[in-house]
N, CA, C and O atoms as a Tinker XYZ file with bonds, in Angstrom:
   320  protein
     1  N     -3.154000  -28.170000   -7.826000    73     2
     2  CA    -3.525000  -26.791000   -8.013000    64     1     3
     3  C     -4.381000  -26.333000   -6.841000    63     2     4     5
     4  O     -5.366000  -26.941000   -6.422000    81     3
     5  N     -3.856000  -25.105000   -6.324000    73     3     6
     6  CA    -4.479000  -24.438000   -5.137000    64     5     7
     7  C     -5.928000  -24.155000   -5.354000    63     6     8     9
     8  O     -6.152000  -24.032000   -6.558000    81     7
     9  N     -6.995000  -24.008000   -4.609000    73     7    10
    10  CA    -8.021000  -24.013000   -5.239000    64     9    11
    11  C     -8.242000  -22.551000   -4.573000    63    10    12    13
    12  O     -7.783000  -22.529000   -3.431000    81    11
    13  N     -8.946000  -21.065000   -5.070000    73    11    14
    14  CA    -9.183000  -20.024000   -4.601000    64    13    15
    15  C    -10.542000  -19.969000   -4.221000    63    14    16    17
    16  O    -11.465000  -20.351000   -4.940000    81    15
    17  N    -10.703000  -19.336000   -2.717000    73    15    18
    18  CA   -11.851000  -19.052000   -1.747000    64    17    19
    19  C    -12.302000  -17.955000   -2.372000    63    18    20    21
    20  O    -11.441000  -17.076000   -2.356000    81    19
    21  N    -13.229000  -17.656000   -2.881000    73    19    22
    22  CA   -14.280000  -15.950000   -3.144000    64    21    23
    23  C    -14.660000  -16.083000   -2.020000    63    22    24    25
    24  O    -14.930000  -17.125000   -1.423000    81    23
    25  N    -14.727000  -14.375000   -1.461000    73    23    26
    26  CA   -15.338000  -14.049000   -0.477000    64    25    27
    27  C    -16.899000  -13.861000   -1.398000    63    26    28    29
    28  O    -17.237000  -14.405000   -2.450000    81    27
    29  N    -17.660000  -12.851000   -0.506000    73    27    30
    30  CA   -19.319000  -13.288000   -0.621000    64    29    31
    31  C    -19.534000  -11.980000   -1.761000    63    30    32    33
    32  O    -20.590000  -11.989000   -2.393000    81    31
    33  N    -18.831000  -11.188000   -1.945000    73    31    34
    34  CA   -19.143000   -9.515000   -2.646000    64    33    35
    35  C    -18.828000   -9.990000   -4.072000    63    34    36    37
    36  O    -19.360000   -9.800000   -5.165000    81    35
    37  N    -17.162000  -11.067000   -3.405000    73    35    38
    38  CA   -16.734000  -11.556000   -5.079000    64    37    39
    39  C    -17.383000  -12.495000   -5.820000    63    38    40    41
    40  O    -17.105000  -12.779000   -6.985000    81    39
    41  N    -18.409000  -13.073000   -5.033000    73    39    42
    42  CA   -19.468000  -14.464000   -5.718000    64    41    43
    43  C    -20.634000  -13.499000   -6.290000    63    42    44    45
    44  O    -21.046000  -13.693000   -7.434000    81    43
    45  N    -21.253000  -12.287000   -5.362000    73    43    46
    46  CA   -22.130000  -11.236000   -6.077000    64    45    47
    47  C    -21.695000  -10.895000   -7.661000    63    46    48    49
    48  O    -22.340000  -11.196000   -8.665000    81    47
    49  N    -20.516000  -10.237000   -7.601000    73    47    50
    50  CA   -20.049000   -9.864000   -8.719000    64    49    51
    51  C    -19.919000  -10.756000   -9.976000    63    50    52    53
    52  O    -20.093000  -10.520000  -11.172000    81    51
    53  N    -19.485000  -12.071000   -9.164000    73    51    54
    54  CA   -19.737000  -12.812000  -10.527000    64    53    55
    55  C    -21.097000  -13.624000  -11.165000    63    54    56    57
    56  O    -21.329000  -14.328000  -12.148000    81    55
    57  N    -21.653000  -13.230000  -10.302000    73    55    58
    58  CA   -23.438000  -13.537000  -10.458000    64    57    59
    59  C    -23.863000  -12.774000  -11.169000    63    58    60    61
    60  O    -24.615000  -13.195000  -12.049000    81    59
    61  N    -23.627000  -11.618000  -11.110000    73    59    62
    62  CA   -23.632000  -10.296000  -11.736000    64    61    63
    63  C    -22.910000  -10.206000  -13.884000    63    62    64    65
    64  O    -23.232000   -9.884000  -15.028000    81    63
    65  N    -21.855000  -10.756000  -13.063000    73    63    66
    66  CA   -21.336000  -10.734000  -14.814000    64    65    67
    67  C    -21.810000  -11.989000  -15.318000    63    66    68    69
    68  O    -21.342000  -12.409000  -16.377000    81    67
    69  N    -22.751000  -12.695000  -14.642000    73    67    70
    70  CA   -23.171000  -13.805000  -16.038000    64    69    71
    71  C    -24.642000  -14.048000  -15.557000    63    70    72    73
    72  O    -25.289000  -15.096000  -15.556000    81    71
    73  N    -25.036000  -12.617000  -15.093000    73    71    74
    74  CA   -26.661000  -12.939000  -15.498000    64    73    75
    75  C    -26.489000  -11.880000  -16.659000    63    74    76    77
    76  O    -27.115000  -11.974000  -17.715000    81    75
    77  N    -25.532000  -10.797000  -16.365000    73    75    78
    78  CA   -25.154000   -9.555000  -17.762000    64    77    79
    79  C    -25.040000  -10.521000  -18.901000    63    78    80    81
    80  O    -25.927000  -10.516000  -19.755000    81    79
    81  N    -24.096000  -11.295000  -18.985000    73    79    82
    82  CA   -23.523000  -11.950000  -20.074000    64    81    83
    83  C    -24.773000  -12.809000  -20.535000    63    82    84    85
    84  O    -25.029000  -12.815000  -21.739000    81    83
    85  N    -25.474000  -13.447000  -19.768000    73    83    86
    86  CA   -26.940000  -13.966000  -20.420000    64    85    87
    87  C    -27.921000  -13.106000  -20.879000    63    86    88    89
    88  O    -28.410000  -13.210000  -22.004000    81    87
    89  N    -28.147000  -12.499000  -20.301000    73    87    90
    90  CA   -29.228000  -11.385000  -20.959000    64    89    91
    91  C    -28.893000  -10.815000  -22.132000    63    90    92    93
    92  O    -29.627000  -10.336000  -22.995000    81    91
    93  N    -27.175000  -10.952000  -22.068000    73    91    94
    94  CA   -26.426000  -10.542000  -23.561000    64    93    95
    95  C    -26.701000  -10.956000  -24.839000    63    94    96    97
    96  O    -27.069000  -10.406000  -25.877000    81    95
    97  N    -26.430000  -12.051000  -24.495000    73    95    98
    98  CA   -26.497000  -13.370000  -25.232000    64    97    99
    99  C    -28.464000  -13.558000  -25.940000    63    98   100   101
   100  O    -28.826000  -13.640000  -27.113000    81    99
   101  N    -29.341000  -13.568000  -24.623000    73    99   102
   102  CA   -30.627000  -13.965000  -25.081000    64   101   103
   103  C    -31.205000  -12.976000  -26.023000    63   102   104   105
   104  O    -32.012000  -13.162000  -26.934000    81   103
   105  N    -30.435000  -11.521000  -25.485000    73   103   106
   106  CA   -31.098000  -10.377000  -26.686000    64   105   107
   107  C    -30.414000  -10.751000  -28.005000    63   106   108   109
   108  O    -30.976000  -10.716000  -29.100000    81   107
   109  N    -29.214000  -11.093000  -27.800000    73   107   110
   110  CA   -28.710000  -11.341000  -29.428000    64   109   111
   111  C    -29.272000  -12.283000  -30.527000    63   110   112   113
   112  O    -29.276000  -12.053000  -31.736000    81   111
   113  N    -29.844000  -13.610000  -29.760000    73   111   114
   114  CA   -30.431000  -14.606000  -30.139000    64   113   115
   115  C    -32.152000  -14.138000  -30.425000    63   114   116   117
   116  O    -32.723000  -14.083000  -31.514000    81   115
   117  N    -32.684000  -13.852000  -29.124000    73   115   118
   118  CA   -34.393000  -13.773000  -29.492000    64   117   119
   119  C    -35.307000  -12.386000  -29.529000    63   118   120   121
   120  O    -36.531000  -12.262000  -29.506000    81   119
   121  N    -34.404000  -11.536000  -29.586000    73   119   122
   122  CA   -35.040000  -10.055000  -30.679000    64   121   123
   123  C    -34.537000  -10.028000  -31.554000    63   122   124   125
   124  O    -33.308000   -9.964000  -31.528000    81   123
   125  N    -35.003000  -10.052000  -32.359000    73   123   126
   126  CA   -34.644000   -9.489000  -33.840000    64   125   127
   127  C    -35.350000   -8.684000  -34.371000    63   126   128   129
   128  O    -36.372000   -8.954000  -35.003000    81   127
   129  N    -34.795000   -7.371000  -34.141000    73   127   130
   130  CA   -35.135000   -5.953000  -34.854000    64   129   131
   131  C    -34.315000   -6.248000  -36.377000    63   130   132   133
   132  O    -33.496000   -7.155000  -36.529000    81   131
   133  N    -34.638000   -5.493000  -37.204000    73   131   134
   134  CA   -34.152000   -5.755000  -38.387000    64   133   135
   135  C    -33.504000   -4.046000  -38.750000    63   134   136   137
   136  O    -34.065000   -2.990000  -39.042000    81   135
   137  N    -32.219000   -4.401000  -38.576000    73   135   138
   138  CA   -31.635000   -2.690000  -38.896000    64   137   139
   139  C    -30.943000   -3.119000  -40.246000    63   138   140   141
   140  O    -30.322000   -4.126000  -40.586000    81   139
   141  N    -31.278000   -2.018000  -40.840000    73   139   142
   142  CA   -30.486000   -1.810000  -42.243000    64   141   143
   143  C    -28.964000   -2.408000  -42.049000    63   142   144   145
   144  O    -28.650000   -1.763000  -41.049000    81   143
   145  N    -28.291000   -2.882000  -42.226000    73   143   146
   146  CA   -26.412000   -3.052000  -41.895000    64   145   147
   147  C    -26.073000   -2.751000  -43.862000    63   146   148   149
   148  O    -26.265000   -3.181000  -44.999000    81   147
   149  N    -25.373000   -1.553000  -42.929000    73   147   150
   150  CA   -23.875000   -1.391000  -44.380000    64   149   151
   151  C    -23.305000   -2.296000  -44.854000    63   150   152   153
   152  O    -23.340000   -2.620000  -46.041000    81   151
   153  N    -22.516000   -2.987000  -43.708000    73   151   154
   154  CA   -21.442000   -3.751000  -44.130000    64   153   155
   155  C    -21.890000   -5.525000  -43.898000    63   154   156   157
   156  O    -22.524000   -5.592000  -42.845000    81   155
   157  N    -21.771000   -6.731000  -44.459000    73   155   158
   158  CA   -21.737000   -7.959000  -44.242000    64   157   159
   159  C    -21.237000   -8.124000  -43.471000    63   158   160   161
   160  O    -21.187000   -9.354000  -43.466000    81   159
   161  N    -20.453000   -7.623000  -42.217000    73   159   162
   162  CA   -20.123000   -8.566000  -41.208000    64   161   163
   163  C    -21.197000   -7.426000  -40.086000    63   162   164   165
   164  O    -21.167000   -7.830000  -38.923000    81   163
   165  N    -21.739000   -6.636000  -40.207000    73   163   166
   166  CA   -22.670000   -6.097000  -39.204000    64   165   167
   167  C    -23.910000   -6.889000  -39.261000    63   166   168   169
   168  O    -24.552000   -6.900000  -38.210000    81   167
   169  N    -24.337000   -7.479000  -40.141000    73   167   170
   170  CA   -25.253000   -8.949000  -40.104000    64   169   171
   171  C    -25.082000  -10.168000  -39.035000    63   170   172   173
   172  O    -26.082000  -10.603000  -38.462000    81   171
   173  N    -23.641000  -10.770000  -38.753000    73   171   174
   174  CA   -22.879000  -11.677000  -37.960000    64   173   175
   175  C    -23.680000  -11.806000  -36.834000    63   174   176   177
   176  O    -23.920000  -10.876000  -36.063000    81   175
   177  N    -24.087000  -12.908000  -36.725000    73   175   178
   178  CA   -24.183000  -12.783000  -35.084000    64   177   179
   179  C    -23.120000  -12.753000  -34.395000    63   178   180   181
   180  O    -22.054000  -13.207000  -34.811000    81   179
   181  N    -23.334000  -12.014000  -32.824000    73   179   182
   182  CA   -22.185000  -12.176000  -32.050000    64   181   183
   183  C    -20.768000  -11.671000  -32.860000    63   182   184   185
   184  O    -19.584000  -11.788000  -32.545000    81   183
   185  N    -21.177000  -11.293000  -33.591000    73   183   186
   186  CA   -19.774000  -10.588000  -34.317000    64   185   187
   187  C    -18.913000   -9.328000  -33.308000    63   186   188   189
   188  O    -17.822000   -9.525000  -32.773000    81   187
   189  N    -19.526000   -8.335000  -33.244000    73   187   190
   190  CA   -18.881000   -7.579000  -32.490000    64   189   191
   191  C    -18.586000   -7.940000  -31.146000    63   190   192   193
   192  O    -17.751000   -7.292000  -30.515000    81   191
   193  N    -19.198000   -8.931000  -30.629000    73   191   194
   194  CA   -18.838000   -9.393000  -29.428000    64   193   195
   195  C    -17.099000   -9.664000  -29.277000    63   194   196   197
   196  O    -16.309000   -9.201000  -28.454000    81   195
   197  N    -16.843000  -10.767000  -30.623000    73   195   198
   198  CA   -15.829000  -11.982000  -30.890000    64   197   199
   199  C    -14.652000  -10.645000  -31.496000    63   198   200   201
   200  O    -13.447000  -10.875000  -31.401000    81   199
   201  N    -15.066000   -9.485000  -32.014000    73   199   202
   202  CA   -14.426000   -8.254000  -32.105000    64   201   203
   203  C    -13.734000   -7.817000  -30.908000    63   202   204   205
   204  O    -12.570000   -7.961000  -30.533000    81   203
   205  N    -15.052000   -7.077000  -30.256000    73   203   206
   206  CA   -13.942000   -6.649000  -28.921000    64   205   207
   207  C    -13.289000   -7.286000  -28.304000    63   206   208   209
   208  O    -12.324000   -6.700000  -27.811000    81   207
   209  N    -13.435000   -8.723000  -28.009000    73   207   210
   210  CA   -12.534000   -9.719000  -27.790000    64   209   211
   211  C    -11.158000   -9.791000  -27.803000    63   210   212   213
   212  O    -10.361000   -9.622000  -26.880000    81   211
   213  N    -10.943000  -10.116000  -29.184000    73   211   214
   214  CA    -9.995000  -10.418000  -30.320000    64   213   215
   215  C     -8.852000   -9.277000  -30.270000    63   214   216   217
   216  O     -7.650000   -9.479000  -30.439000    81   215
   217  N     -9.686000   -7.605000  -29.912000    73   215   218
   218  CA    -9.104000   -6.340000  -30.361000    64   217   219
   219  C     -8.432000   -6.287000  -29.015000    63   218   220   221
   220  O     -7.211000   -6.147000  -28.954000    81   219
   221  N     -9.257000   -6.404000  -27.812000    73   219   222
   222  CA    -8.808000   -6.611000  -26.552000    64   221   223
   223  C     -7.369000   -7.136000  -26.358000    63   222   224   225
   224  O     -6.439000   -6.588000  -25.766000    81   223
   225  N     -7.406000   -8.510000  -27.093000    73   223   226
   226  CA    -5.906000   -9.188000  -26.428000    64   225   227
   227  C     -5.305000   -8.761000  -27.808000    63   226   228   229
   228  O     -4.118000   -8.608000  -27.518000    81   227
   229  N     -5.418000   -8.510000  -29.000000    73   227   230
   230  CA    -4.383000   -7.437000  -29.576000    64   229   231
   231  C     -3.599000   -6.673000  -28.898000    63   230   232   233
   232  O     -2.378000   -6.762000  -28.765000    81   231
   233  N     -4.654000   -5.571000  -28.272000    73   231   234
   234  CA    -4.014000   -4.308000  -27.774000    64   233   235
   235  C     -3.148000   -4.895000  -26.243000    63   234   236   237
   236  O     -2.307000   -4.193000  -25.680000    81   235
   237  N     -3.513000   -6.155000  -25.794000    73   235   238
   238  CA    -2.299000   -6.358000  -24.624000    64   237   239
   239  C     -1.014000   -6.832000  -25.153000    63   238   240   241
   240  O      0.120000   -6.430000  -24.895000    81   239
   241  N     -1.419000   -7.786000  -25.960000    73   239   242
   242  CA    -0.312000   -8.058000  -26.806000    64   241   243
   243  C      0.424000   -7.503000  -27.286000    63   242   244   245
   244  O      1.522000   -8.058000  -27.317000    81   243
   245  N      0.330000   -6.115000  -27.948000    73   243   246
   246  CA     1.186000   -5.006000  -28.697000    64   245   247
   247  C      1.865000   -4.554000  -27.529000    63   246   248   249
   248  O      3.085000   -4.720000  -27.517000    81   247
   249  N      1.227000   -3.919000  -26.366000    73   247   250
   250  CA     1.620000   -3.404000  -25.454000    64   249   251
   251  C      2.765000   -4.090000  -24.395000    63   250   252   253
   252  O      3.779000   -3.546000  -23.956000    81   251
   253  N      2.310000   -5.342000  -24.155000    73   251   254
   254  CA     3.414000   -6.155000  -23.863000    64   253   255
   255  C      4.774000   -6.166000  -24.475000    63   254   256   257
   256  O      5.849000   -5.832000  -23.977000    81   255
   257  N      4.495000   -6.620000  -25.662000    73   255   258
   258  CA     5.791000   -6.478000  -26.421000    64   257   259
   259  C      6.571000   -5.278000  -26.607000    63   258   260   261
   260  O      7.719000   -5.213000  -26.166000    81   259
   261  N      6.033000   -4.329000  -27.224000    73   259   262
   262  CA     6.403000   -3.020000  -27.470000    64   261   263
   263  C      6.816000   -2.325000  -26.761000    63   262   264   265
   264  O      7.951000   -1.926000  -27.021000    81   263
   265  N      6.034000   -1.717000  -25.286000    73   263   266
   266  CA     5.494000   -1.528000  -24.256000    64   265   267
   267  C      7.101000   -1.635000  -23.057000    63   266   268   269
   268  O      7.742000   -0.855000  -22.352000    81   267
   269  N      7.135000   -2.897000  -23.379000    73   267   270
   270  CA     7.816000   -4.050000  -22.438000    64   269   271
   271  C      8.969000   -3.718000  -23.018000    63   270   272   273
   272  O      9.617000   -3.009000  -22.248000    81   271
   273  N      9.535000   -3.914000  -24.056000    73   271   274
   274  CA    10.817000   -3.825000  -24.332000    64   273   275
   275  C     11.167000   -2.173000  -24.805000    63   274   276   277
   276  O     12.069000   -1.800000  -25.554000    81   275
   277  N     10.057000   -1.281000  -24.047000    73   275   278
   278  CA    10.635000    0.364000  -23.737000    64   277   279
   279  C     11.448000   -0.053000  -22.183000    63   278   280   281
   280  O     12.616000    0.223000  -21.907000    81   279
   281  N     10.646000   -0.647000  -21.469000    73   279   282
   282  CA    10.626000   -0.012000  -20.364000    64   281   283
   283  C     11.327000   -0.636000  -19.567000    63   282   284   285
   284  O     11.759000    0.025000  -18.623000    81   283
   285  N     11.739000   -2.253000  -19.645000    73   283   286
   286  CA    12.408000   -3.068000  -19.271000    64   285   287
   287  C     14.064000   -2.630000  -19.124000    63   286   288   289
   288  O     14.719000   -2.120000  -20.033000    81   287
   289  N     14.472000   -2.892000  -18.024000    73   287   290
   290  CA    16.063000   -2.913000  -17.937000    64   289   291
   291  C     16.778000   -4.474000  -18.277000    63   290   292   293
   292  O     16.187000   -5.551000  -18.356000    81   291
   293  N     18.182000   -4.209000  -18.439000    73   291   294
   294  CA    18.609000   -5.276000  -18.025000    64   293   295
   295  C     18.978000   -5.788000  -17.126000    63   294   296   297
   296  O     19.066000   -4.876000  -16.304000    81   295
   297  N     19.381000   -6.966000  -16.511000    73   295   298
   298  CA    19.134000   -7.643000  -15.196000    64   297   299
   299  C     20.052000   -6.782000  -14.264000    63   298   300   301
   300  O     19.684000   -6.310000  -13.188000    81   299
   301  N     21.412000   -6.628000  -14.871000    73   299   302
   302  CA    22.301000   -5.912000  -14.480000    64   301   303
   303  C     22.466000   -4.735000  -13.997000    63   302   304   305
   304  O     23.385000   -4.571000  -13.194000    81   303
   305  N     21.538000   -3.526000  -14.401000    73   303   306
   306  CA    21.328000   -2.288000  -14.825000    64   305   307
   307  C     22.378000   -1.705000  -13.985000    63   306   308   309
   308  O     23.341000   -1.132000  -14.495000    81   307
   309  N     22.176000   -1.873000  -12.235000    73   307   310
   310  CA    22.527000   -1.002000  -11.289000    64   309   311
   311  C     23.665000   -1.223000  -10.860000    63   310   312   313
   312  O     24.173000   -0.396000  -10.103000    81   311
   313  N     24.688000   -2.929000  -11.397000    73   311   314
   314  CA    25.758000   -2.980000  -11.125000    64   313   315
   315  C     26.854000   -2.839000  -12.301000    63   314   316   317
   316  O     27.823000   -3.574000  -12.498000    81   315
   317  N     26.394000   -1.552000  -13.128000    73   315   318
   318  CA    27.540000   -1.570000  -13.825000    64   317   319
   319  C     27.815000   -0.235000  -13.587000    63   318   320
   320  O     28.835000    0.277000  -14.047000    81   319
């Protein structure tokens, strides 16, 4: 397996998304404000995180499929 070079902007950026993603993480774990929650899964830790997630590769997934078999030709299309 080829191994990929980051240039220096693309090593920033990802320094960037996982000091975000820690600071994410440490507020979820060591504040605890106490908000009223409606529902039992707004209690969850990390719940909505594992949500947008989840909803994320749903919505590629639908789109792929669905999406994909609008728009797709067949191999043939232009020689018949």
């Amino acid at each position: 397996m080829k191994r990929v070079k980051l240039r220096k902007w693309q090593w920033v950026f990802v320094g960037f998304l996982a000091l975000v993603t820690a600071a994410s993480l440490a507020v979820q774990f060591f504040v605890r404000e106490h908000h009223e929650t409606h529902y039992f899964w707004s209690g969850i830790p990390l719940f909505w995180i594992f949500f947008g997630i989840i909803g994320a590769w749903i919505l590629i997934i639908f789109a792929k499929k669905i999406v994909g078999a609008l728009v797709l030709k067949k191999e043939d299309y232009y020689h018949e």
